[in-house]
C-alpha positions in Angstrom: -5.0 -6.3 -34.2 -4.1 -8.7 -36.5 -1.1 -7.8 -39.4 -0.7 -9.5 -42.3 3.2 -10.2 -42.5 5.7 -11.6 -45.4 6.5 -15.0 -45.1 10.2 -15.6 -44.3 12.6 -16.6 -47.6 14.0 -19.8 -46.9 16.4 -20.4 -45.7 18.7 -22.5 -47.7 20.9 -19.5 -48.4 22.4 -18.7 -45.3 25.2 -21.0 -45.7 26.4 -19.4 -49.0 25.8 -16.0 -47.1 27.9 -17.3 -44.0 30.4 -18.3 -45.8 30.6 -15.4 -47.6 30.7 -13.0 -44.9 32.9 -15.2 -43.3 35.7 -13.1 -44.9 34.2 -10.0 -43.9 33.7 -9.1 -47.2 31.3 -6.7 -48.7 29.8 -7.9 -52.1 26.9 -6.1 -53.0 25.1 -9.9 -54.3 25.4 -11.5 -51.3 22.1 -13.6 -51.4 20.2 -13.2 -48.0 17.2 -14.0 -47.2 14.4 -11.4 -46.1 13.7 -11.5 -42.5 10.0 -11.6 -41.1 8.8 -9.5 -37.4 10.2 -11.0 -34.5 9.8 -12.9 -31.3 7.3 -11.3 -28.9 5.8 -12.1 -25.3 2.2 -13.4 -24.5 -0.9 -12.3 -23.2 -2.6 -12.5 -26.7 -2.7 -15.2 -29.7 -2.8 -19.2 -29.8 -1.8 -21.7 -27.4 0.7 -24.4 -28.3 1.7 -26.0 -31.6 1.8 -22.9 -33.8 3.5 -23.4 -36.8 5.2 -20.6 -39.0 2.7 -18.5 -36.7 2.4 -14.6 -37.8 -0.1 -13.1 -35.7 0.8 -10.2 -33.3 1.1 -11.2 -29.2 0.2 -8.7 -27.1 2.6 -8.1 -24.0 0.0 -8.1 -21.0 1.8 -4.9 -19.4 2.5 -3.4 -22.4 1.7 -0.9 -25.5 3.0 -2.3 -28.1 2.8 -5.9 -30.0 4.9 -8.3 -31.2 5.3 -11.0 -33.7 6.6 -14.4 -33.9 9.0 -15.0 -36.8 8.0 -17.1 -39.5 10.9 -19.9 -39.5 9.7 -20.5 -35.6 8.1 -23.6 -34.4 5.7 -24.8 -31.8 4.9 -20.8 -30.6 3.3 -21.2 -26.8 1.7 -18.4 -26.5 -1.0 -18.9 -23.6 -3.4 -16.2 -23.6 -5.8 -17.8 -20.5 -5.7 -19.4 -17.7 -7.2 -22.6 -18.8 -3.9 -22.5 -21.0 -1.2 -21.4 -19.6 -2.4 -24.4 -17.0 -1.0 -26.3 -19.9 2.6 -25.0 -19.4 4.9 -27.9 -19.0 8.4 -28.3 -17.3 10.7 -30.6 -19.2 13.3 -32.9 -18.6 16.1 -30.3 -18.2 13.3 -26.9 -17.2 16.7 -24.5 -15.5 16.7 -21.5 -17.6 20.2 -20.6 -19.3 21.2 -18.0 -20.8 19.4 -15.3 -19.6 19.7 -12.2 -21.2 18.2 -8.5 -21.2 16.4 -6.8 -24.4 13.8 -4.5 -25.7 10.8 -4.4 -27.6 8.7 -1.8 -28.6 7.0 0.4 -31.6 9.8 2.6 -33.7 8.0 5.2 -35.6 8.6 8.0 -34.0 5.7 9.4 -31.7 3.8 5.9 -31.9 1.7 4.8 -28.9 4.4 1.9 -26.8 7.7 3.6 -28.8 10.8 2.1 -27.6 11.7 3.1 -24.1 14.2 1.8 -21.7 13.3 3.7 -18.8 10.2 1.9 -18.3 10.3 -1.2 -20.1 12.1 -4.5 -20.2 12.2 -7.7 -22.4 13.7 -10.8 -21.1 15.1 -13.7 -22.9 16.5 -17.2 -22.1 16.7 -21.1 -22.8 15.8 -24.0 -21.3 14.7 -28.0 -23.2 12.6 -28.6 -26.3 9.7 -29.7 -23.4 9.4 -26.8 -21.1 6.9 -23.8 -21.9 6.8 -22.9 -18.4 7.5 -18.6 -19.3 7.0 -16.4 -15.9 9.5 -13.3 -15.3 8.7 -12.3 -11.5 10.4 -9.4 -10.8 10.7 -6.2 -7.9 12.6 -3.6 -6.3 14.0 -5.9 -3.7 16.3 -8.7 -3.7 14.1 -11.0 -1.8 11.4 -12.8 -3.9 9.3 -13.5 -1.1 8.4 -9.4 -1.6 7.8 -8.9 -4.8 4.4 -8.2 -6.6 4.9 -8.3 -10.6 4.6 -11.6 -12.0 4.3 -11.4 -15.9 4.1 -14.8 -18.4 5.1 -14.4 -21.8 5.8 -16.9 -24.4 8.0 -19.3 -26.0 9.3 -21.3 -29.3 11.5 -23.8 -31.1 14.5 -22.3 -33.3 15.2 -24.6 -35.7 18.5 -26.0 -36.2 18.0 -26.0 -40.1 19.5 -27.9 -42.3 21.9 -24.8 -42.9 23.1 -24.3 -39.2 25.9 -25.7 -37.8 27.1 -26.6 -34.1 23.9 -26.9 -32.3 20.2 -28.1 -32.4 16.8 -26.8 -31.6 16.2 -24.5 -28.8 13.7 -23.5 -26.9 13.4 -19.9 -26.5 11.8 -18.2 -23.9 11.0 -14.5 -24.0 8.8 -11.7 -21.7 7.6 -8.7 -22.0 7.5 -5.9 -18.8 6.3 -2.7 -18.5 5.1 0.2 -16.3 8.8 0.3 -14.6 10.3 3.1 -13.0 13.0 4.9 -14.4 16.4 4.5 -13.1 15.5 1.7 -10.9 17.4 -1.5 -9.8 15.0 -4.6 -9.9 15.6 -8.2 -9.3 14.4 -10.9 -11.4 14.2 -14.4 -12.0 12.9 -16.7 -14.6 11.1 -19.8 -15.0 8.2 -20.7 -13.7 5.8 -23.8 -13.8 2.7 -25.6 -12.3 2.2 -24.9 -8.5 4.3 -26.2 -6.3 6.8 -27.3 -8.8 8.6 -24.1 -10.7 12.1 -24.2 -11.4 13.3 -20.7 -11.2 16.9 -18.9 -12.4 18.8 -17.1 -9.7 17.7 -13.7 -9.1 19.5 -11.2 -10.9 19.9 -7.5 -11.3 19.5 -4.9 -13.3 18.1 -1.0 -13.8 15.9 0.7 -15.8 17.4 4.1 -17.7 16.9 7.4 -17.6 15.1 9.5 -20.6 16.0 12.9 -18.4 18.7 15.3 -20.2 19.4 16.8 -16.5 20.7 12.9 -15.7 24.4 11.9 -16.5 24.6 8.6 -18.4 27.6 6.4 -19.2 27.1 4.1 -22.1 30.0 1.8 -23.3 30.9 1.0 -27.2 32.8 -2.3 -28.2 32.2 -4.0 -31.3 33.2 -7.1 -33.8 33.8 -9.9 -31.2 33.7 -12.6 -33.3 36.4 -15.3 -33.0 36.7 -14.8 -29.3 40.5 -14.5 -29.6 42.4 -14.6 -26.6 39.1 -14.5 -25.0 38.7 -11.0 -24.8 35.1 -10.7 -25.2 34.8 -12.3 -21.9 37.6 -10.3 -19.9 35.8 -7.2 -21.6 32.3 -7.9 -20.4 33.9 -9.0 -17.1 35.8 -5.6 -16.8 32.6 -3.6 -17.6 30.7 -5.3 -15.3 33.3 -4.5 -12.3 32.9 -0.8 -13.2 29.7 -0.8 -12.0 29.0 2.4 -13.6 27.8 1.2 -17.1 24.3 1.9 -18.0 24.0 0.6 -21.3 26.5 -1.4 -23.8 26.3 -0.3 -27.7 27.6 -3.4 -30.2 28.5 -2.3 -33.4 27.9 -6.2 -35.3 29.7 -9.2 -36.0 29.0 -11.3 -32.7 30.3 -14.6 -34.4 32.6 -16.2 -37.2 29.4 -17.8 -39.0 26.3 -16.4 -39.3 24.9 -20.2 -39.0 27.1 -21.3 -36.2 24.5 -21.8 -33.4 27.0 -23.4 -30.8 29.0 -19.9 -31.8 26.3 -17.9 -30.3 26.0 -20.0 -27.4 29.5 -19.4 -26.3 29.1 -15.6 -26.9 25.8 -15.7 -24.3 27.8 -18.0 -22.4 31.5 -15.5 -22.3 29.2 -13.0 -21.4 27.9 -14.6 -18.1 30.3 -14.8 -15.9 34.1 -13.2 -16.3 37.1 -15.4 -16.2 37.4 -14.9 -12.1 34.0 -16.9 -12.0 32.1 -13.5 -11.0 28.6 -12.5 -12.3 29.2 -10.8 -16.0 26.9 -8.5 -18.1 24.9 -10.7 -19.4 21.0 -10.7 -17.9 22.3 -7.5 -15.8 23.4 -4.9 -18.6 21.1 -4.1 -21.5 23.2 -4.6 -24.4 21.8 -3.0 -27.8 23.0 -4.7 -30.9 23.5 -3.4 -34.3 23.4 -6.5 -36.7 27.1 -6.7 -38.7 27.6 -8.8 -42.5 28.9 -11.8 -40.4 25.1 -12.3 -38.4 23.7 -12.3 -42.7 20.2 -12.3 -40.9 20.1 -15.9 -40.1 17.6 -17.2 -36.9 20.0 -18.0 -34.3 21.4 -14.0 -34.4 17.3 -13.2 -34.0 16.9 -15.6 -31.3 20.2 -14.5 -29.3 19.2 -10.9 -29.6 15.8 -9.3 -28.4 15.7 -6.4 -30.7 12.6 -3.7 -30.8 9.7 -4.7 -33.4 7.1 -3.1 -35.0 4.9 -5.0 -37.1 3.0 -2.2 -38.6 6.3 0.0 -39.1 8.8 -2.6 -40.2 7.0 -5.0 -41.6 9.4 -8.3 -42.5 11.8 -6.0 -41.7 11.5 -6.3 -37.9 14.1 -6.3 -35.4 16.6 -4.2 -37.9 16.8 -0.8 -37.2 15.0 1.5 -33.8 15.8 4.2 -31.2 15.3 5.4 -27.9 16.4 8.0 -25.5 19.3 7.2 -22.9 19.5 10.3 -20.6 20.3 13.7 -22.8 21.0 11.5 -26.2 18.9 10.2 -28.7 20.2 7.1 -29.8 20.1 5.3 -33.7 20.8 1.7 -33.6 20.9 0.8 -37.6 21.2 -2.1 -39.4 23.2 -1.3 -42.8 24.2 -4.3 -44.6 21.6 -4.4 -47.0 22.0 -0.4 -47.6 25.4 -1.0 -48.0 24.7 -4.3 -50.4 21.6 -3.2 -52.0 20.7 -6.8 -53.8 20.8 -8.6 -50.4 17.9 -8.1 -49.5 15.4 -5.6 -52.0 13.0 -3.0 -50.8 15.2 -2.9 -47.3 17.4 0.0 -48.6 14.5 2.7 -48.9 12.5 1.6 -46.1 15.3 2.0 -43.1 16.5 5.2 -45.2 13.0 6.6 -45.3 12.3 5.6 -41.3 15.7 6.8 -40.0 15.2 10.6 -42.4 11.6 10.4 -40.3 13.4 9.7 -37.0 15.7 12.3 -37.3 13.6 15.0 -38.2 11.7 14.3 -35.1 15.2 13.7 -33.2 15.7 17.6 -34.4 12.5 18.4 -32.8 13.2 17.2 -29.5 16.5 18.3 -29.4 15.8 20.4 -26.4 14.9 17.9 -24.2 17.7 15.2 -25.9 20.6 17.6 -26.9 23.0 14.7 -28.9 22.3 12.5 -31.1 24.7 9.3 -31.6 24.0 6.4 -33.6 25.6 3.1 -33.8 26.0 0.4 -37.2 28.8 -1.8 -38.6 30.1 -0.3 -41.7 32.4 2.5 -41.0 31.3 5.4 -43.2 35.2 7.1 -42.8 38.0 4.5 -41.8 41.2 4.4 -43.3 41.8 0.4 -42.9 41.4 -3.2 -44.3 37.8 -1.9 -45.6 38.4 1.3 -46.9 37.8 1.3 -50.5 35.0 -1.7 -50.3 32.2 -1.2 -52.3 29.7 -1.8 -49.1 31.6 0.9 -47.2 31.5 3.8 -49.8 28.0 2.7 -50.4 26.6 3.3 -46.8 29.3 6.4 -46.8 26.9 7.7 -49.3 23.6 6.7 -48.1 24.5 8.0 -44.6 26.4 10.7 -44.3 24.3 13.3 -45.8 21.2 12.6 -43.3 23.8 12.8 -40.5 24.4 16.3 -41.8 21.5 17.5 -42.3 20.3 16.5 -38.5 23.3 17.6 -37.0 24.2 14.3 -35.8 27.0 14.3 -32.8 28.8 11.1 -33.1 28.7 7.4 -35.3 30.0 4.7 -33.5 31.1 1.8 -36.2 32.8 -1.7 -36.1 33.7 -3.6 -39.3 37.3 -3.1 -39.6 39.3 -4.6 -36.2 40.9 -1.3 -35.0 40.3 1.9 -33.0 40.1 5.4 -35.7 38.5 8.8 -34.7 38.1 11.0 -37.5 37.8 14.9 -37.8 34.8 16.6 -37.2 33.2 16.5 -41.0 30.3 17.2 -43.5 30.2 14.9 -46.9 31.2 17.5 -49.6 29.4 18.2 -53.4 32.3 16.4 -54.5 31.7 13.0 -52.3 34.7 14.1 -50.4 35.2 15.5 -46.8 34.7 18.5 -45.7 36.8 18.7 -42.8 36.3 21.4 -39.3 32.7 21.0 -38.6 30.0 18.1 -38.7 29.8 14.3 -37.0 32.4 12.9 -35.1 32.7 9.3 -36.7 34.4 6.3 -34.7 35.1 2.8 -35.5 35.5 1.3 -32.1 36.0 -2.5 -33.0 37.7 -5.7 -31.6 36.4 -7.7 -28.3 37.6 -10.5 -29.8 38.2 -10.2 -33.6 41.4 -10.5 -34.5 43.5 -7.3 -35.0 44.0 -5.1 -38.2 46.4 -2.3 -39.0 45.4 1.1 -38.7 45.9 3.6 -42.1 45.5 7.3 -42.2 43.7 10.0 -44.1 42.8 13.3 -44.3 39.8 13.2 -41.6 41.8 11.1 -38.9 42.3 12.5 -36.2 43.4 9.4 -34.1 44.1 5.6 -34.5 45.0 2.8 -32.6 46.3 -0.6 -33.4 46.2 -3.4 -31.3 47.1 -6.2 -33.9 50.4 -6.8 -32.9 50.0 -6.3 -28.7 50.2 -6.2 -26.1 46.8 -5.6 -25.9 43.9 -7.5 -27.0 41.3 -5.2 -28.0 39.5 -1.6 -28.0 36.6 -0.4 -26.6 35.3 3.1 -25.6 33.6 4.4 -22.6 30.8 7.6 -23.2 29.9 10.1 -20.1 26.7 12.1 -22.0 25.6 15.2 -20.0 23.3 18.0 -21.0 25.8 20.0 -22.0 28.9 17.6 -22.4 29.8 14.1 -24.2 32.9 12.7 -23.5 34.6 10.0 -25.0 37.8 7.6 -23.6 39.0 5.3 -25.4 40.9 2.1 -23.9 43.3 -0.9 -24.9 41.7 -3.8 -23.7 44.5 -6.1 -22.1 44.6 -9.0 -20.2 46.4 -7.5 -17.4 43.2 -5.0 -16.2 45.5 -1.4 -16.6 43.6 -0.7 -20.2 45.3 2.4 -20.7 43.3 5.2 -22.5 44.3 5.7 -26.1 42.0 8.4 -27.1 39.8 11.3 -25.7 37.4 13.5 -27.0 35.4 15.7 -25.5 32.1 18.0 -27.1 30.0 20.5 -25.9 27.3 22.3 -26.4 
């Protein structure tokens, strides 16, 4: 069905807003431009040189549609065979990057709503010239078995004359559904005509679980931008050596500069293989991302990330906020830097406000089946650091807190300022203060690679860590959710491997 989408703000103001996130600050006039639906997979629309294409793409295997973003170029989007003959390999056709995502409709009890238990998006990058998009995927590691093959689409990011440290890319992304829940698959990537596709290596991955009677283990990190002492590599390299992570939450701010392309590069790149040279998270661990002030909406954060879209829920507003079910929890991940900046981008506020009061009350519903609720965004609602009194902060603290109360929500997993801080349980009081002995767990869980901040201390802390001044490099927090028990462990991440555990909470029900 065809939408009718906003056309993308240009944009020429993503440098000022780079440059004035680059500070992490949290002006409320930011200038930012609006973004439109994103990237989807083929099976339906036009075949080659779409410009500024907007129509929905249909996912062959799937529910739900998606929708190129306006600022993309050259959209191949074969939707017969007479065109996808037309597929071409390039110069340089080996997929890089290859990385894991979602998509999927978000209002809740659509028809295709977001769900990683059956359901995969894939992602990766290859020259300007090859269109060649085929996932091939099964249950066994050798290709020669396998029975899905699924093509999907691809496009040209734009450098723009605002972005630094790179140049166009090709993007490639797919779309696959029908999947079994807590399955491993192998995959690989590429494709072209007969006889002469260039495929990825195979890689790994499983499906999740939507059962409350099945234990999951989700990890938290957050804020890795500046990559200091490399720790967002030895951290996705450690996580992916547990073996036991099903799904990685990332609380925003990936890079320095919203515009720095080659920035984002290096994070997809730190991400693929640890510093021992081994296979890393990255195309094998589904990583969901909550966008932070230093992405400031600009197209190379879009194309890095493959975020759930609805066109007929979100709007322009695509790719921002969704949910989904991980074992027992229902899980919010929220963008909140235009609730917590109002101006930056108008009519956002009230429409992720109005979906996430929708998505709760249904969360309340269902909370038989899915007993906790968590939910994951960058500005820390209750942290006693750098950002403590920022207008931005007190602003989502405001916007927030009360729908967490009135659903009952479990725990808030936020980034923003560089440290580790658990508060009390609480409830936002008549008087904007806390209300402290019952409520949400809140938890700023953030540095993989942003450099340090102090820790402060207020009424609702219950625990803080500071890893500014060493040994250690970093935080990050490891979640075991059962039906009736969600723990949480907090670690130091340090460059020796011991990461000794700095916090640990534990909630029942």
């Amino acid at each position: 069905m065809m939408r009718a989408m906003r056309r993308l703000a240009s944009l020429a103001p993503l440098l000022i807003v780079a440059f004035a996130a680059q500070g992490c600050g949290s002006s409320s006039s930011d200038p930012s431009p609006a973004p439109s639906g994103g990237a989807g997979a083929g099976g339906a629309g036009g075949a080659g040189g779409a410009t500024g294409a907007t129509r929905p793409l249909s996912p062959s295997t799937c529910a739900y549609d998606t929708t190129p973003r306006m600022e993309y170029t050259d959209v191949f989007a074969p939707k017969s065979d007479a065109e996808l003959a037309k597929q071409a390999l390039g110069a340089a056709p080996q997929p890089k990057r290859v990385r894991l995502g979602l998509g999927g409709a978000v209002a809740p009890g659509a028809a295709g709503r977001v769900d990683a238990s059956r359901t995969i998006a894939i992602a990766w990058e290859t020259d300007l010239e090859t269109t060649a998009t085929t996932v091939e995927l099964g249950t066994s590691p050798d290709p020669a078995a396998w029975t899905t093959r699924v093509d999907g689409f691809s496009y040209v990011v734009p450098e723009g004359k605002a972005a630094i440290g790179g140049s166009d890319l090709r993007m490639h992304e797919a779309h696959v559904c029908g999947l079994e829940p807590k399955t491993t698959y192998y995959y690989r990537v590429g494709g072209g005509p007969p006889g002469k596709e260039v495929w990825s290596d195979v890689i790994p991955f499983h499906t999740l679980t939507t059962s409350a009677d099945d234990k999951v283990v989700i990890a938290a990190t957050g804020d890795s931008r500046g990559e200091n002492k490399n720790a967002w590599q030895i951290l996705q390299g450690r996580l992916a050596k547990r073996g036991d992570i099903d799904v990685q939450l990332f609380s925003g701010d990936m890079i320095d500069l919203a515009t720095d392309q080659g920035a984002y590069g290096k994070w997809l790149d730190s991400a693929t293989t640890g510093v021992d040279g081994a296979p890393s998270t990255l195309g094998r661990m589904l990583l969901l991302q909550a966008m932070g002030n230093h992405e400031a909406y600009s197209s190379p954060f879009f194309a890095t990330v493959v975020q759930p879209q609805d066109p007929a829920a979100q709007g322009k507003f695509s790719e921002l906020f969704f949910s989904l079910e991980v074992g027992p929890a229902h899980v919010i991940v929220l963008d909140d830097f235009a609730i917590g900046s109002a101006t930056a981008m108008p009519g956002y506020r009230e429409q992720a406000l109005a979906w996430l009061k929708a998505d709760l009350d249904a969360a309340v519903k269902d909370r038989a089946a899915h007993p906790w609720i968590l939910a994951v965004h960058h500005h820390g609602e209750w942290t006693s650091s750098n950002h403590a009194d920022d207008k931005a902060v007190l602003e989502v603290r405001k916007a927030l807190t009360p729908l967490w109360d009135e659903a009952g929500v479990d725990l808030v997993l936020d980034g923003h300022d560089h440290n580790y801080e658990r508060s009390k349980k609480l409830k936002l009081g008549a008087d904007g203060k806390p209300v402290i002995g019952a409520g949400t767990s809140y938890v700023v869980c953030a540095g993989s690679g942003a450099d340090g901040y102090g820790t402060g201390t207020s009424a609702w802390t219950d625990k803080t860590f500071d890893y500014s001044k060493g040994p250690a490099i970093g935080v990050y927090a490891v979640l075991t959710i059962e039906r009736s028990k969600l723990s949480l462990e907090a670690r130091a991440l340090t460059p020796a491997g011991d990461d000794p555990v700095v916090d640990q909470l534990e909630l029942t029900k």
